[in-house]
KOLROSE-74989 format. One line per field, with one value per residue: residue in one letter; x, y, z of N, C-alpha, C in turn. Coordinates in pm, 1 decimal, m for minus. Layout:
BEGIN
code: c(a_...)
n.xx: c(X_...)
n.yy: c(Y_...)
n.zz: c(Z_...)
ca.xx: c(X_...)
ca.yy: c(Y_...)
ca.zz: c(Z_...)
c.xx: c(X_...)
c.yy: c(Y_...)
c.zz: c(Z_...)
//
This chain:
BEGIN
code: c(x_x_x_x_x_x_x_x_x_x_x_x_x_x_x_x_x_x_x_x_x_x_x_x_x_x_x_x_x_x_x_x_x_x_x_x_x_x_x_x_x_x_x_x_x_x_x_x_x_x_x_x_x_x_x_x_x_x_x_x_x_x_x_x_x_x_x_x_x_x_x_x_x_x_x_x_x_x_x_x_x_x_x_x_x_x_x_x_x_x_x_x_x_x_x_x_x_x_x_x_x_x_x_x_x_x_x_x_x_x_x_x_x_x_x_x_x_x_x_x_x_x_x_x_x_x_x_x_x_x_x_x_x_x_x_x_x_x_x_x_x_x_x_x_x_x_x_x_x_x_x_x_x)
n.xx: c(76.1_143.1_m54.5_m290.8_m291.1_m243.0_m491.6_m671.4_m540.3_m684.8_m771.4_m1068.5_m1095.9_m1060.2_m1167.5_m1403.9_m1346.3_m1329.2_m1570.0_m1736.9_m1544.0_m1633.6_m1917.6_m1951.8_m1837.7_m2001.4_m2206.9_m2284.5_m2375.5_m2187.6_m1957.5_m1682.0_m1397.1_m1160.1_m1252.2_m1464.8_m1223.2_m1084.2_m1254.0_m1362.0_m1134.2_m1138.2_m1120.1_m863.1_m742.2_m749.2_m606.4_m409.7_m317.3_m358.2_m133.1_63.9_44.4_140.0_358.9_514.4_567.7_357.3_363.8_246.8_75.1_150.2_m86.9_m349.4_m352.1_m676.6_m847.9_m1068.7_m1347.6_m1470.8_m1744.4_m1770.4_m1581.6_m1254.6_m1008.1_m1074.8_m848.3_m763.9_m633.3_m619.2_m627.0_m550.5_m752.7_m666.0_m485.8_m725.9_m893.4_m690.4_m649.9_m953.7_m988.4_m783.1_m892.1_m1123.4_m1052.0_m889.4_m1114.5_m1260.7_m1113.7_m1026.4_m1282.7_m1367.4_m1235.0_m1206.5_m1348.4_m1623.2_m1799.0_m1719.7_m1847.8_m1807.8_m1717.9_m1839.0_m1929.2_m2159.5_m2303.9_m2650.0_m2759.0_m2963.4_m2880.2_m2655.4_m2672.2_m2859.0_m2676.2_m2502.4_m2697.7_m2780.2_m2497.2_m2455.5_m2701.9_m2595.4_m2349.5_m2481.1_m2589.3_m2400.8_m2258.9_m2493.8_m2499.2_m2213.1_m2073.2_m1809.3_m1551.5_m1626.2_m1696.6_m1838.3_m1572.9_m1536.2_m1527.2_m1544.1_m1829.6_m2032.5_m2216.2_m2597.5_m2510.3)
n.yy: c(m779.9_m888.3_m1038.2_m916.5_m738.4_m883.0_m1041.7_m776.9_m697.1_m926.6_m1043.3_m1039.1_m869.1_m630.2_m653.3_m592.5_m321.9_m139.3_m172.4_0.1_213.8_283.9_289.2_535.7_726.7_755.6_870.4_1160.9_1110.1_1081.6_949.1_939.8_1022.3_836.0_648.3_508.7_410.5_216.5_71.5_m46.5_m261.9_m413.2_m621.1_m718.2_m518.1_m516.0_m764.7_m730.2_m541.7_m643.2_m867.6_m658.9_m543.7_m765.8_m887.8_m609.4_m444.9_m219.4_100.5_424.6_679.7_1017.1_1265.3_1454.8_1761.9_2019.1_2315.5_2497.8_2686.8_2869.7_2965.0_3247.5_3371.7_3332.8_3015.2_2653.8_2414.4_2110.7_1767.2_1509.8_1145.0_924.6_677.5_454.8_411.3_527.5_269.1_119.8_229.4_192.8_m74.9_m121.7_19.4_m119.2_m354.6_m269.9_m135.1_m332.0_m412.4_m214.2_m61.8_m257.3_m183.9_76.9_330.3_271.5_496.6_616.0_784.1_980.5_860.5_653.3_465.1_272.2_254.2_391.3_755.2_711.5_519.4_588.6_876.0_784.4_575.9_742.6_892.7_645.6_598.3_865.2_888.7_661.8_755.4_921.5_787.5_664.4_840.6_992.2_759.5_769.5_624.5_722.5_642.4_383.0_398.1_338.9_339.7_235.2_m32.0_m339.6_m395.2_m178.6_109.4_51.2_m158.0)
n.zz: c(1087.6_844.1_805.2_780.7_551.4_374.5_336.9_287.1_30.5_m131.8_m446.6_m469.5_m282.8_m351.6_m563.7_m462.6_m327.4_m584.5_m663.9_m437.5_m503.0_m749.1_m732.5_m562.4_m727.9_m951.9_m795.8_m854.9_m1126.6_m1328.5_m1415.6_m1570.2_m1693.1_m1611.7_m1488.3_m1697.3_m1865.7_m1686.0_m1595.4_m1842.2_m1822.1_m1619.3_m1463.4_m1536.8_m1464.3_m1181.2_m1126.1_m1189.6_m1035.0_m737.8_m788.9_m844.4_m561.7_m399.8_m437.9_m351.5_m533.6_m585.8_m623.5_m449.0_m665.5_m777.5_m648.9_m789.0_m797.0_m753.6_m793.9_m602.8_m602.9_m348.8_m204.8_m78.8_m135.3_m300.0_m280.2_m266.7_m222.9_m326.9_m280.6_m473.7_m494.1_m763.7_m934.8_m894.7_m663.1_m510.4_m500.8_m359.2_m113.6_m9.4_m9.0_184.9_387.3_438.9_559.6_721.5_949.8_1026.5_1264.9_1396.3_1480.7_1687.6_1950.8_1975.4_2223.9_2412.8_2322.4_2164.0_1921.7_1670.4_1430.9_1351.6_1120.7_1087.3_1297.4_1366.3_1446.4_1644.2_1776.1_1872.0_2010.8_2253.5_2340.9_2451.8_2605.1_2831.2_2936.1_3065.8_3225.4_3373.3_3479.2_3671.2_3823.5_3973.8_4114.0_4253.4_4436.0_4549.8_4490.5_4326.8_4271.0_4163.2_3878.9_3585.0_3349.5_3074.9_2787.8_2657.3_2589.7_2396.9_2409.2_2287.3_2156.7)
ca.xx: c(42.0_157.4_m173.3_m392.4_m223.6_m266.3_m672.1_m714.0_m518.5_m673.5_m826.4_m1201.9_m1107.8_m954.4_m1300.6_m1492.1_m1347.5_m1325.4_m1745.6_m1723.5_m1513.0_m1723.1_m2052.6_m1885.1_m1779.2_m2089.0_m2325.7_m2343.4_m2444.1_m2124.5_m1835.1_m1527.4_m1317.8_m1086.5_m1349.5_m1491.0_m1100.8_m1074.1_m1392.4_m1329.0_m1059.0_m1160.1_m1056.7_m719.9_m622.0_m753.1_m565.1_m223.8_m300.7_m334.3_19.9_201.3_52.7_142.1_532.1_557.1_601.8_294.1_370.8_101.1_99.7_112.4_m189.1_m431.9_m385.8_m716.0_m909.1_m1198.0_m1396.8_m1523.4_m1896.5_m1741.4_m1425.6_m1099.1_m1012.6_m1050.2_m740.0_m751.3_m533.4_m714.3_m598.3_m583.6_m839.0_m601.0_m484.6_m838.0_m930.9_m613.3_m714.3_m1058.0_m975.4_m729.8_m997.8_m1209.1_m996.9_m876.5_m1215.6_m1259.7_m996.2_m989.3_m1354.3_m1392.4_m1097.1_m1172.1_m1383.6_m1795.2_m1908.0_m1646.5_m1927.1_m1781.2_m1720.5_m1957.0_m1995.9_m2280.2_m2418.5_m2742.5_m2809.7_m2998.4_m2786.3_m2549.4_m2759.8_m2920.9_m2591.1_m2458.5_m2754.2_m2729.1_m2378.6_m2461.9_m2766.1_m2555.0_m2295.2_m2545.6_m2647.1_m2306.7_m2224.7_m2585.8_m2437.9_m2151.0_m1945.8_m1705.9_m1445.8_m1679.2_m1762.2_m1797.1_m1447.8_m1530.4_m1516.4_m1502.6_m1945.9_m2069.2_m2386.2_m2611.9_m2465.5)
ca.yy: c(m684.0_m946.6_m1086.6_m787.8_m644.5_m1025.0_m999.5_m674.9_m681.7_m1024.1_m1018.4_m985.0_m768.8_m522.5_m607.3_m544.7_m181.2_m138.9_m164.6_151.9_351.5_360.9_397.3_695.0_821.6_760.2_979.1_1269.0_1088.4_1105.5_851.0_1045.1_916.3_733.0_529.7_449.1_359.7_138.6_m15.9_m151.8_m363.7_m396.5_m777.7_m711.2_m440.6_m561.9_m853.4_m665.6_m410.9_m723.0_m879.3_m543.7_m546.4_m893.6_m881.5_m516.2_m322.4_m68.7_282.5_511.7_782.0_1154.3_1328.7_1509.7_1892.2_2052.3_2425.3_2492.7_2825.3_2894.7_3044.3_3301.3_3422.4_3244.0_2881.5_2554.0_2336.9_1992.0_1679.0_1382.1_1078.6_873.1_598.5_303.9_440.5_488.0_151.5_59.0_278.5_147.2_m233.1_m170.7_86.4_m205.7_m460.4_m193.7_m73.6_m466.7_m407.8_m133.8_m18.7_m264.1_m132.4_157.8_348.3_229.6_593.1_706.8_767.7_1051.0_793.5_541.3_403.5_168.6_318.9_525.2_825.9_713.4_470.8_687.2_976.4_615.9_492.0_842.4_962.6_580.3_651.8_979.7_789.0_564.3_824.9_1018.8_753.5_642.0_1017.7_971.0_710.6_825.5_552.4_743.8_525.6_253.0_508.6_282.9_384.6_165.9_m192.3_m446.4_m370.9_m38.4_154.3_116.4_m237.8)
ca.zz: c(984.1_705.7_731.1_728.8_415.1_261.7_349.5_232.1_m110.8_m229.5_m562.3_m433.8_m193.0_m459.2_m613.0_m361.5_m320.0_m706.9_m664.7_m384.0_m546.0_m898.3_m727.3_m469.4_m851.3_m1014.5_m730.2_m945.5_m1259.2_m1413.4_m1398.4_m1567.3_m1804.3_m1581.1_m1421.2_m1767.3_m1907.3_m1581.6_m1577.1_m1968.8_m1799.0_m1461.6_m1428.7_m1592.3_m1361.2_m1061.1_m1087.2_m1192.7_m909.4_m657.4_m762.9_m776.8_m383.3_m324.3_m473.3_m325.5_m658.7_m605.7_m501.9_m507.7_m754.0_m728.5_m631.9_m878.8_m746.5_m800.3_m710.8_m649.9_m597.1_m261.5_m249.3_m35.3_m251.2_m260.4_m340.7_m176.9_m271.8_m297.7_m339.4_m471.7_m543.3_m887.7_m940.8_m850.4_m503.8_m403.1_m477.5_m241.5_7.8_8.0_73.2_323.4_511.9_482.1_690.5_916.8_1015.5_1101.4_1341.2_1501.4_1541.7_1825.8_2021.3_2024.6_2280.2_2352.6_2344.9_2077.7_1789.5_1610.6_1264.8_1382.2_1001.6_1086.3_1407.4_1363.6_1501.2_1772.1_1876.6_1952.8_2113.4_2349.8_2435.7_2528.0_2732.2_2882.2_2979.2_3107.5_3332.0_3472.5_3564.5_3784.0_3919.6_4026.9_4165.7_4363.3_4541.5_4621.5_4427.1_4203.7_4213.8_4063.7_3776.2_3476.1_3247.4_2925.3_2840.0_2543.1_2520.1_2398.9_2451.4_2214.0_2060.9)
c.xx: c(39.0_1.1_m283.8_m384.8_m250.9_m461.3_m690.1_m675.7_m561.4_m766.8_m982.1_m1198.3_m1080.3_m1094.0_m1388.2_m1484.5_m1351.5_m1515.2_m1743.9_m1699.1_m1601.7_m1817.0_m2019.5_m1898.7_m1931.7_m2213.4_m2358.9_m2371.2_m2291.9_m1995.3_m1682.0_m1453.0_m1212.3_m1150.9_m1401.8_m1345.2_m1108.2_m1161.5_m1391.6_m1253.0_m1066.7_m1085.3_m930.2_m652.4_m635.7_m664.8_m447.1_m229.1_m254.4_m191.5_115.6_168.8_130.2_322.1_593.5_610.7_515.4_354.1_251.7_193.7_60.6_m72.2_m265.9_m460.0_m558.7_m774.4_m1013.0_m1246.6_m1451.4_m1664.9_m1851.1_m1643.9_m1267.6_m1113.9_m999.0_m921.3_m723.6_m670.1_m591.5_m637.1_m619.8_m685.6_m821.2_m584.4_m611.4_m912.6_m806.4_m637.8_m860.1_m1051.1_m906.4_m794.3_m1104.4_m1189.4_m963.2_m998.8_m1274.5_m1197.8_m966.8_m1123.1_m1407.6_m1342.2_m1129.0_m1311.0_m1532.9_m1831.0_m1817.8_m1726.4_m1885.3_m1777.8_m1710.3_m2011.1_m2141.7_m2369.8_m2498.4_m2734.9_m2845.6_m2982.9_m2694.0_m2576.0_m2802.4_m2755.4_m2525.7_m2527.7_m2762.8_m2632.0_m2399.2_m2585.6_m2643.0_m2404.4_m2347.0_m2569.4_m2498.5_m2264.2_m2355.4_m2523.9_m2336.1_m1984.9_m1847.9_m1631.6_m1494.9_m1717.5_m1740.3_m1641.5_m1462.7_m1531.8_m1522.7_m1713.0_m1954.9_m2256.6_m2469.4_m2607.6_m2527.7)
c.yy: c(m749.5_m979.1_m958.6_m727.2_m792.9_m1014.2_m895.0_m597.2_m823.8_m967.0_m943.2_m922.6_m604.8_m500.5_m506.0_m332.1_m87.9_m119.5_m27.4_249.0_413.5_418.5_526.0_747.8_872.0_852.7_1037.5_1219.4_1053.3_1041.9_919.6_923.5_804.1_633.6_471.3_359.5_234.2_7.3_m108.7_m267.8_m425.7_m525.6_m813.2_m671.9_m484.4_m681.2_m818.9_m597.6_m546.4_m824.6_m788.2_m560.1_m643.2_m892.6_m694.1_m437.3_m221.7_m1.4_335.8_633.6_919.6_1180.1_1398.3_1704.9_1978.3_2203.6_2430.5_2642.4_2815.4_3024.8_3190.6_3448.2_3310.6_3115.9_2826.3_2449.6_2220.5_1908.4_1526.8_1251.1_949.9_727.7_462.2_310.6_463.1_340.4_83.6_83.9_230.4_m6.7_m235.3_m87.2_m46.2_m281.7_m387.1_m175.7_m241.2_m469.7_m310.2_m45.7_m124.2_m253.2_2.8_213.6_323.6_293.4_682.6_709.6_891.2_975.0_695.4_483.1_353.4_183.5_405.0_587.7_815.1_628.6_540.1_783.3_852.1_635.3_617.2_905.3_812.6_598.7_766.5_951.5_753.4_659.0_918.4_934.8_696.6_772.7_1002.1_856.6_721.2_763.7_593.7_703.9_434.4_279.6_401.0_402.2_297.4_59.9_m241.7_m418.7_m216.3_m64.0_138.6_m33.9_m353.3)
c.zz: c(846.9_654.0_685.7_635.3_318.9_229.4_224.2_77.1_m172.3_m351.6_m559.3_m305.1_m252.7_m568.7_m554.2_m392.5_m470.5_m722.0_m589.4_m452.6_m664.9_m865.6_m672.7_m682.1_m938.9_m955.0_m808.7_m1110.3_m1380.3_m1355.8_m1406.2_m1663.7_m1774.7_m1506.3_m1514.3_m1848.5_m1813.3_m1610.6_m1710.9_m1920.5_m1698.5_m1405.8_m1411.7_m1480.0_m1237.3_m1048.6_m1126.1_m1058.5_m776.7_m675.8_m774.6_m606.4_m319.2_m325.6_m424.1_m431.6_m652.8_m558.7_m569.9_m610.6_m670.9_m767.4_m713.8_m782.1_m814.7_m705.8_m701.8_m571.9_m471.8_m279.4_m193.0_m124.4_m213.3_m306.4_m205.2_m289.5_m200.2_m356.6_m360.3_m564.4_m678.6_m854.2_m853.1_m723.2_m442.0_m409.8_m346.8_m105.5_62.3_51.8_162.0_448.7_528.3_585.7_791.3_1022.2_1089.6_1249.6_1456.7_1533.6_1683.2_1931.5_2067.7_2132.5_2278.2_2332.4_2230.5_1939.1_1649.8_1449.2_1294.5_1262.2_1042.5_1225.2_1343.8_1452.3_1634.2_1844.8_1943.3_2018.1_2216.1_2411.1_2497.4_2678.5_2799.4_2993.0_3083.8_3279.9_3403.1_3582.1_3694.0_3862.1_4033.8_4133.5_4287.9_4480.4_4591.4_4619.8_4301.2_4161.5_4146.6_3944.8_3669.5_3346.0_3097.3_2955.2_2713.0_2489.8_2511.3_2405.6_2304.3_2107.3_2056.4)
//
C-alpha cells in the first residue's frame, strides 16, 4: 500500500489531478473563487499538499454542506468536498483504478471508465452466446466463470 500512496501523491501526480479537478470545475463556464485563489498558486500548493501527504500531516477537511431545490419540492442535500481533498481524491482514484479495474470481473461494466458502449453491449451479448452454446451441449460444468481476459478487450 506504501507504494501506491507514494505513486499517487507525487508532485505530478497531484498535478495531474489538479488539471481534472479545474476542468470538472470549469464545465459550466465558471471556475469559483476557490479554484481561481488555488490556481494563482498552483505550484506552491501542490507541492505543500504533496509533503503534508508524504510526512503524513494532511487530514482532509470538513465537508462544504450544501441544498439544493428539487424540481419536484423538497431539497437535495449534499456534502462536497473542499478543493484540496478533491485533488487528493483524484490522484489516488487515479492509481487505484490502475489496480483494481483489471481484477475485477470481464463482464462487470457498470463504471467501465474507458469502455464504450458497445463494447460492453458486444462483450455481454458474446458472453451470453457462448453460454447457450455451452447449455446446447450439454456442458454446464464447463460454463465459462471469468478469467484474467474480458469481452470486448
Amino acid at each position: 500500500m506504501g507504494d501506491l500512496l507514494a505513486r499517487a501523491f507525487t508532485e505530478q501526480a497531484l498535478l495531474d489531478a489538479w488539471d481534472e479537478v479545474r476542468d470538472a470545475a470549469l464545465q459550466d463556464g465558471v471556475a469559483g473563487a476557490e479554484v481561481e485563489q488555488f490556481e494563482a498558486a498552483a505550484a506552491r500548493r501542490i507541492s505543500q499538499l504533496a509533503e503534508s501527504l508524504a510526512d503524513a500531516t494532511f487530514s482532509p477537511h470538513p465537508v462544504l454542506r450544501v441544498e439544493i431545490a428539487k424540481q419536484g419540492g423538497g431539497v437535495r442535500r449534499l456534502a462536497v468536498p473542499v478543493l484540496i481533498d478533491r485533488i487528493v481524491e483524484r490522484a489516488l482514484l487515479a492509481e487505484l483504478d490502475a489496480v483494481i479495474d483489471p481484477l475485477l470481473l470481464p463482464w462487470s461494466f457498470a463504471y467501465g471508465g474507458s469502455k464504450g458502449i458497445w463494447l460492453r453491449v458486444g462483450g455481454a451479448g458474446r458472453y451470453r452466446r457462448l453460454l447457450r452454446l455451452h447449455s446446447a451441449l450439454g456442458s454446464a460444468a464447463a460454463a465459462p466463470r471469468g478469467g484474467s481476459r474480458s469481452p470486448g478487450r
